[in-house]
FILUMDO-482417 format. One record per residue (C-alpha): x, y, z. Coordinates in steps of 0.2 Angstrom, whole numbers, padded with zeros to 4 digits, always signed. Layout:
XYZ ...
This chain:
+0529+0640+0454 +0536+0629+0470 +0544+0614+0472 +0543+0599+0482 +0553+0582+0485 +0545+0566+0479 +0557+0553+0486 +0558+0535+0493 +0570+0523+0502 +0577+0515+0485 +0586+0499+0487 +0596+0488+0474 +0604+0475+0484 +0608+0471+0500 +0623+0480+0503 +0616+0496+0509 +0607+0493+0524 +0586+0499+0528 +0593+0509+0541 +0605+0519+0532 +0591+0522+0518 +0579+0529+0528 +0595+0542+0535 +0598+0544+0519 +0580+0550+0516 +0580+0562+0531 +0594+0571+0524 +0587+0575+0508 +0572+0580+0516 +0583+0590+0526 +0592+0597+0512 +0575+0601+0503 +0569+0611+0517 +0583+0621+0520 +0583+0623+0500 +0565+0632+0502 +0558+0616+0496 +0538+0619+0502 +0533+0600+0504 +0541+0582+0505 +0530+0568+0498 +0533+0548+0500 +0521+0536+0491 +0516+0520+0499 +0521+0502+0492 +0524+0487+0498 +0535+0472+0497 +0547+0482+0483 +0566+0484+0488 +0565+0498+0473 +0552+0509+0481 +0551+0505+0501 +0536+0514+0507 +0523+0503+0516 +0515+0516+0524 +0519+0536+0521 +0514+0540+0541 +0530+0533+0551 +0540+0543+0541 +0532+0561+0538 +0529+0557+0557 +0547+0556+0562 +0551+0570+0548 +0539+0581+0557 +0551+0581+0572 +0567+0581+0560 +0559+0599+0553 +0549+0614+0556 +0544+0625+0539 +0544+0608+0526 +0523+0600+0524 +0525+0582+0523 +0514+0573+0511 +0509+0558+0509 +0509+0554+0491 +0499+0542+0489 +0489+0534+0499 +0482+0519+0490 +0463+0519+0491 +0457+0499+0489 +0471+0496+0505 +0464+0508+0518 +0448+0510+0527 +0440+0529+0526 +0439+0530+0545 +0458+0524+0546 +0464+0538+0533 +0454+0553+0542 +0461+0547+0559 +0481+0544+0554 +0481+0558+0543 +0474+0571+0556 +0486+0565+0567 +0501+0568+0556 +0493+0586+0556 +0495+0586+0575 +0512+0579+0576 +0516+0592+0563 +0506+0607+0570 +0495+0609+0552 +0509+0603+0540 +0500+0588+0530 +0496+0585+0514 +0487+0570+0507 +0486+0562+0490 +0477+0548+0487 +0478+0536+0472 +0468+0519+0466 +0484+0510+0464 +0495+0502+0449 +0502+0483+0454 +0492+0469+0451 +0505+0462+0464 +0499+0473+0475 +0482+0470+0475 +0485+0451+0475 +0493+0453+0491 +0483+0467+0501 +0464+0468+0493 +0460+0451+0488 +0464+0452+0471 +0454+0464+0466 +0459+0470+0448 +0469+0485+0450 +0459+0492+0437 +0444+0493+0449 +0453+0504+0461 +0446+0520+0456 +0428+0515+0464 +0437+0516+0479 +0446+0530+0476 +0429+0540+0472 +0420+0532+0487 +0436+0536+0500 +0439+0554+0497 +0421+0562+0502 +0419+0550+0517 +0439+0557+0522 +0432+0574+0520 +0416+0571+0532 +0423+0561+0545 +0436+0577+0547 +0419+0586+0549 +0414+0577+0563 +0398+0563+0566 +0396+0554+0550 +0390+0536+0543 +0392+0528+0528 +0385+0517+0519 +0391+0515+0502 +0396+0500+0491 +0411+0497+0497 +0412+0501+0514 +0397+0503+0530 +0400+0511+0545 +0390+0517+0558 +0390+0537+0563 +0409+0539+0568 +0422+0553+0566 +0439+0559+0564 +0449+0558+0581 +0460+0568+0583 +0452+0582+0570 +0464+0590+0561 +0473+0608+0564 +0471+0615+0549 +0454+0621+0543 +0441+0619+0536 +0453+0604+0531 +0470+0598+0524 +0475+0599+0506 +0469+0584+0500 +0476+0579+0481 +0473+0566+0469 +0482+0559+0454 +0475+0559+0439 +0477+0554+0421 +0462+0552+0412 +0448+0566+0410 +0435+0557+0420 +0450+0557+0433 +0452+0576+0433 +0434+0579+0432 +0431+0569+0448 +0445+0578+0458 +0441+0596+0457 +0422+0592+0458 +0428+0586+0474 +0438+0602+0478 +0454+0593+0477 +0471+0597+0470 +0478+0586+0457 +0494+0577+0454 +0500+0571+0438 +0515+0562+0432 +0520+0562+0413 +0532+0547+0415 +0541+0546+0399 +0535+0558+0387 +0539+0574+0382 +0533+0590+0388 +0521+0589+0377 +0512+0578+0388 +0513+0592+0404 +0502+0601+0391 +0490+0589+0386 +0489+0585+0405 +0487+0604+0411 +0471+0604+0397 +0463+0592+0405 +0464+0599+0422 +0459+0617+0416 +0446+0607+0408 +0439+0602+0423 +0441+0617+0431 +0429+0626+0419 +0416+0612+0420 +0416+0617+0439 +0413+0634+0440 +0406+0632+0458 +0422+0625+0466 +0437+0636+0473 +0449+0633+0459 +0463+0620+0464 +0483+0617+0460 +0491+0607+0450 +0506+0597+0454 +0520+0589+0440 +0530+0576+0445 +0543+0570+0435 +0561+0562+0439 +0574+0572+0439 +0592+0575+0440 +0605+0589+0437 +0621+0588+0432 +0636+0601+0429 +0638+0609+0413 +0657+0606+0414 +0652+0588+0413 +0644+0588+0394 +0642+0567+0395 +0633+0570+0414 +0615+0567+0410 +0620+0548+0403 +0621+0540+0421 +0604+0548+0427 +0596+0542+0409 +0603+0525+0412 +0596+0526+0429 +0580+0531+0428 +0579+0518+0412 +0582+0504+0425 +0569+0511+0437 +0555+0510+0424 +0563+0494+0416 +0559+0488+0435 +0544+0495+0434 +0537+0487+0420 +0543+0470+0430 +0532+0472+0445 +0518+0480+0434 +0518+0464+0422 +0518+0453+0437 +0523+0438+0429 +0540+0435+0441 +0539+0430+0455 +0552+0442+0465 +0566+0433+0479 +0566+0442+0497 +0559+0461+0488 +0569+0459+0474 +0565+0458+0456 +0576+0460+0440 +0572+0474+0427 +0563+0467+0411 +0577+0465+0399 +0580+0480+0386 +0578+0470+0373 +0562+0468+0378 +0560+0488+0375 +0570+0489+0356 +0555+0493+0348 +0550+0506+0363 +0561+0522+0358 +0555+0532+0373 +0563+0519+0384 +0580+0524+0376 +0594+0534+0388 +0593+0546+0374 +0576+0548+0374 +0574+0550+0392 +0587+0564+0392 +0575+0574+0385 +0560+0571+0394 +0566+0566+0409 +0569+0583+0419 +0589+0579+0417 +0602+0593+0412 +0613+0606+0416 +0605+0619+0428 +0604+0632+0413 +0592+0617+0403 +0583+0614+0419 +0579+0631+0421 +0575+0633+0404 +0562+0620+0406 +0552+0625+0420 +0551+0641+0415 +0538+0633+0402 +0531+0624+0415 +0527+0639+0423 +0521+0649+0410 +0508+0634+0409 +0501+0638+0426 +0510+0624+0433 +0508+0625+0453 +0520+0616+0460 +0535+0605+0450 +0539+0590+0462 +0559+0584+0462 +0557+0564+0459 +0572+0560+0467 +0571+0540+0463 +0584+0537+0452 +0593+0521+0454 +0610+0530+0460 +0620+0533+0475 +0614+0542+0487 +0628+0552+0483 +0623+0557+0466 +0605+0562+0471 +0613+0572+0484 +0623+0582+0471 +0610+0584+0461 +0598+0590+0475 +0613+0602+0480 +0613+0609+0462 +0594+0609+0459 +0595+0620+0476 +0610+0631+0473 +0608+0636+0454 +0588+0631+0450 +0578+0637+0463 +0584+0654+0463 +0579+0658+0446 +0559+0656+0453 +0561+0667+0468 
């Protein structure tokens, strides 16, 4: 199993500046690479302060410079928000600029905000007709001469340029939840991306089912990886009340989540307050206690502990989620941890 760095340029308030986010990014992407880290991935959003990321390409373009061995990956593209012809051209230039080290994963997208504000507000609920009409046209206009004419989008014969380096064509992956979701990915030869937010491992295994489940209705497609993304954070084991910060944490991120995602605030200048806990007393999986156990947070013994079931799953690929709501100081530590007394257990 290998692991990757799902990270964004997280900001609270207004007293750490963008610029010294987006440093702060480049060296944990830094620290990922020279920690054997095999990809980086940044998500796209737009408007937040919480997840800055209006477009992947700018950064994985300036990371491609910053490093030589990591694969940048943009995770996700956001399907309603792009045209096919504008994903197959940016993303085979990133694999330019990189010499054959991008990754793709495209989504149908979450915020109702979002929607309102970048595809005419189009229920976010709709967005997997985009999603399934985007990725084959991606595929052929990497291909060469191609013209579409779909229900979303029309085009006449066009095609990728510049074309990518690798070949026949980049890893493209898809995140998925649902069985239809799965199905449609490795029809498509994709890999898939999963998140199992805040249940247990229990839900990893459901998840893996599913995509093995797909996999075995596809017997005529190359088999594809799977990829878990869950937050995490590791702490020492000399510090026994450790994992209570990062529980805290990550509570406030999906707390903030579930703002956005209700849409019912309107935020100030990229900013919006986390829904109240009160609102979540009757939710216990929004508790710190429960999110130290499904959260990937613990010493570096549990963390081991855990991905060693992950692996024995057939997990492909575990993917650091570095968004915490902490310093940059503590994710560093917990990266430098992660690196020094995790990772070597898998190699």
């Amino acid at each position: 199993m290998r692991f990757s760095l799902f990270v964004h340029m997280e900001r609270w308030d207004e007293s750490v500046s963008h610029r010294q986010l987006f440093e702060n990014l480049t060296e944990l992407t830094l620290m990922a690479e020279a920690g054997g880290f095999e990809t980086v991935w940044i998500g796209e959003h737009h408007t937040m302060e919480y997840t800055i990321a209006p477009s992947p390409m700018p950064l994985l373009s300036y990371l491609a410079g910053q490093t030589s061995t990591i694969r940048l990956g943009a995770g996700t593209i956001i399907a309603p928000f792009w045209n096919p012809i504008r994903v197959a051209g940016e993303c085979a230039l990133l694999d330019v600029i990189s010499n054959g080290r991008m990754e793709v994963g495209l989504a149908r997208g979450a915020y109702q905000f979002e929607f309102d504000r970048l595809a005419d507000g189009l229920p976010a609920g709709e967005g997997g007709k985009h999603l399934r009409e985007l990725v084959p046209a991606v595929r052929e206009l990497w291909k060469g001469d191609y013209a579409h004419d779909g229900e979303i989008w029309k085009f006449p014969t066009s095609t990728s340029v510049p074309k990518p380096v690798q070949q026949p064509m980049p890893p493209m992956w898809v995140a998925a939840r649902d069985p239809a979701s799965h199905d449609f990915a490795v029809a498509q030869g994709c890999n898939v991306m999963v998140t199992p937010l805040m249940k247990g491992d229990e839900e990893v295994a459901d998840l893996k089912n599913k995509f093995e489940t797909a996999v075995a209705n596809h017997p005529e497609v190359q088999r594809p990886e799977i990829m878990v993304l869950r937050h995490t954070y590791v702490h020492s084991a000399d510090d026994p009340e450790g994992w209570r910060p990062a529980a805290e944490g990550i509570q406030k991120f999906y707390r903030t989540f579930d703002a956005w995602f209700g849409n019912k605030k309107a935020p100030v200048n990229g900013f919006l307050e986390p829904s109240p806990e009160s609102k979540f007393a009757e939710r216990p999986e929004f508790s710190p206690e429960s999110l130290h156990k499904t959260a990937m947070i613990g010493t570096p013994e549990e963390v081991v502990d855990r991905l060693r079931y992950y692996q024995e799953l057939g997990i492909d690929e575990f993917s650091f989620w570095a968004d915490n709501t902490l310093s940059h100081e503590e994710k560093r530590k917990s990266l430098e941890l992660f690196i020094k007394e995790v990772v070597p257990a898998f190699r």
